[in-house]
C-alpha positions as CSV (number, residue, x, y, z in Angstrom):
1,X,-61.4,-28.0,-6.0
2,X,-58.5,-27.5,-8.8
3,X,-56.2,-24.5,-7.9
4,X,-54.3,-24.6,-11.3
5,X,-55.6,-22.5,-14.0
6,X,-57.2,-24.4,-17.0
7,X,-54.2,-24.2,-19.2
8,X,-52.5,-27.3,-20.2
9,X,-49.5,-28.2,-17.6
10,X,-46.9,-28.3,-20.4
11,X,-46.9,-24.8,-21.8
12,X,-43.4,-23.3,-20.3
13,X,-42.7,-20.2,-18.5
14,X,-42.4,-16.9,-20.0
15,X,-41.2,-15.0,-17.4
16,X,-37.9,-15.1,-16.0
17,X,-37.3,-14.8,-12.1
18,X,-34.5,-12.9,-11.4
19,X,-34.5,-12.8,-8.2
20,X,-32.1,-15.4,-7.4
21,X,-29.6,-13.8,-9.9
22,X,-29.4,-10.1,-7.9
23,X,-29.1,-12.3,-4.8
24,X,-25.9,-13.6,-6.3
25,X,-24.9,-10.5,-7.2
26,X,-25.2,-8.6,-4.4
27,X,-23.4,-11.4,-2.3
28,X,-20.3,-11.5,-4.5
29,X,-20.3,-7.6,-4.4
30,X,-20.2,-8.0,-0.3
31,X,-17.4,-10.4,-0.6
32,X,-15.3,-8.7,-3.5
33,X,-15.8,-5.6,-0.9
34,X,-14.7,-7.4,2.5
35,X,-11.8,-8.5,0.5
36,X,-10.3,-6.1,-1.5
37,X,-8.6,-4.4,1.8
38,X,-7.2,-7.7,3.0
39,X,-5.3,-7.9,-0.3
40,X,-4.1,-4.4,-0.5
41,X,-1.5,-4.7,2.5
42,X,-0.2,-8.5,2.1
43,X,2.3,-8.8,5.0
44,X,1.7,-7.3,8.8
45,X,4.0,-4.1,9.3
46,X,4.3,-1.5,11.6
47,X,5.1,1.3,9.5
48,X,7.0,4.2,10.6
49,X,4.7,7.5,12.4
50,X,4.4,10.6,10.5
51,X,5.2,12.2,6.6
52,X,3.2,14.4,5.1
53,X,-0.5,13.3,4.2
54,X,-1.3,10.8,2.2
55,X,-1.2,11.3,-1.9
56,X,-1.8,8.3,-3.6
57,X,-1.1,7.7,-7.3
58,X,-3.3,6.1,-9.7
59,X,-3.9,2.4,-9.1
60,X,-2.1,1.7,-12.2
61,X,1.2,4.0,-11.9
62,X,1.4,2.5,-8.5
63,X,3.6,-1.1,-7.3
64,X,3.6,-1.7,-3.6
65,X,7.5,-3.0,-2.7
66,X,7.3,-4.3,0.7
67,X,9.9,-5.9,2.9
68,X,9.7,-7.0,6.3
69,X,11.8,-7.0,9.3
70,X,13.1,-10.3,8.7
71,X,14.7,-9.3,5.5
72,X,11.9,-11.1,2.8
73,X,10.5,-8.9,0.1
74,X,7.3,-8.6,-2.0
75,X,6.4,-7.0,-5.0
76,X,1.9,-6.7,-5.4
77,X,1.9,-8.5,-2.1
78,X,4.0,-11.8,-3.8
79,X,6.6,-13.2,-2.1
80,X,10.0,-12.5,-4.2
81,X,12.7,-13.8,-2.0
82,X,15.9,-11.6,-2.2
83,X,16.8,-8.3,-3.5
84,X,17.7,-9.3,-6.7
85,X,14.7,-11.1,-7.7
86,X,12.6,-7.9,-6.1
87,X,14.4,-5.7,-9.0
88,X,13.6,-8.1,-11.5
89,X,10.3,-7.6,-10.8
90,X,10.6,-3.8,-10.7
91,X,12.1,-3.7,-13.9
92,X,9.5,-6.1,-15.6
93,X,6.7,-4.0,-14.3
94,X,8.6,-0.8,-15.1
95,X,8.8,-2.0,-18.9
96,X,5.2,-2.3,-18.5
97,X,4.3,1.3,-17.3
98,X,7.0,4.1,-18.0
99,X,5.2,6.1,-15.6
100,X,5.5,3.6,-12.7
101,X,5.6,5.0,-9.2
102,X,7.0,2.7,-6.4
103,X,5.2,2.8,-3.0
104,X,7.8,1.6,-0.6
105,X,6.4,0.0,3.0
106,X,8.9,-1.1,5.3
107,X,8.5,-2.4,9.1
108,X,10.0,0.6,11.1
109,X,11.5,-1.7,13.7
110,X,13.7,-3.3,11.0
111,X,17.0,-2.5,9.8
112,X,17.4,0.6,7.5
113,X,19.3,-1.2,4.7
114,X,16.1,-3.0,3.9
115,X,14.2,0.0,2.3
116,X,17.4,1.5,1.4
117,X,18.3,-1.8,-0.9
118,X,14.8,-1.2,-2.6
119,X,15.2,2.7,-3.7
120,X,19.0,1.4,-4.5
121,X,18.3,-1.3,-6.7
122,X,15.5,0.4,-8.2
123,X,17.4,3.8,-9.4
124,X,20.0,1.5,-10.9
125,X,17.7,0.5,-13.3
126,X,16.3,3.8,-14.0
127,X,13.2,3.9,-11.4
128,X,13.1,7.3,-10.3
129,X,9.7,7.8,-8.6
130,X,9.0,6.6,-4.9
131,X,6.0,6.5,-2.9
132,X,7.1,6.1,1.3
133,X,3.8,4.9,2.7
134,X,3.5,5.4,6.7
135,X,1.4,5.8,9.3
136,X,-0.5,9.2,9.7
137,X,1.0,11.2,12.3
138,X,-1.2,12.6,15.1
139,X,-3.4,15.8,14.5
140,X,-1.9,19.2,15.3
């Protein structure tokens, strides 16, 4: 008994299965949204408790400055090395968008200077709006 139709066996598909293509899809959309918080906060900080509540500017005003407690800065979660090279790349983003707005984390257990270098060597070249991102305080 034949189970194949009487058609000849080289006449090609018409039809396309697209079910292997939205299972693609739908596993790089789980991935893309696993990851997307992992790179938003590149280094491990304990920021400080408290400020008011959280206003965020638009994703592309915004450039996260980070330093840690150890002293070594990042600017979009990439390592920078030193101050100077952290406001060289505060001024090449800033040339980008006038309308930049820093958003400053710094590890509250480290040394004030740290944070206080950032704002410093950014208002020397003309970087006038800060973001200081910390932990929500408790609930009143």
């Amino acid at each position: 008994m034949r189970r194949f139709s009487q058609r000849n066996s080289l006449v090609t598909l018409s039809e396309i299965n697209v079910t292997p293509l939205l299972d693609l899809a739908f596993v790089l959309l789980i991935i893309f949204i696993i990851t997307t918080p992992v790179l938003e906060q590149s280094i491990n900080l304990k920021l400080p408790v408290g400020g008011a509540p959280k206003r965020t500017a638009s994703t592309q005003d915004a450039v996260l400055a980070e330093v840690g407690r150890d002293g070594v800065y990042f600017v979009k979660g990439r390592k920078v090395g030193d101050l100077g090279a952290l406001e060289a790349a505060l001024v090449q983003e800033y040339r980008r968008n006038s309308n930049m707005v820093v958003q400053l984390r710094a590890d509250r257990e480290g040394p004030y200077k740290l944070p206080v270098g950032i704002i410093e060597a950014a208002q020397r070249q003309g970087i006038t709006r800060f973001s200081l991102l910390t932990e929500p305080g408790p609930r009143r």
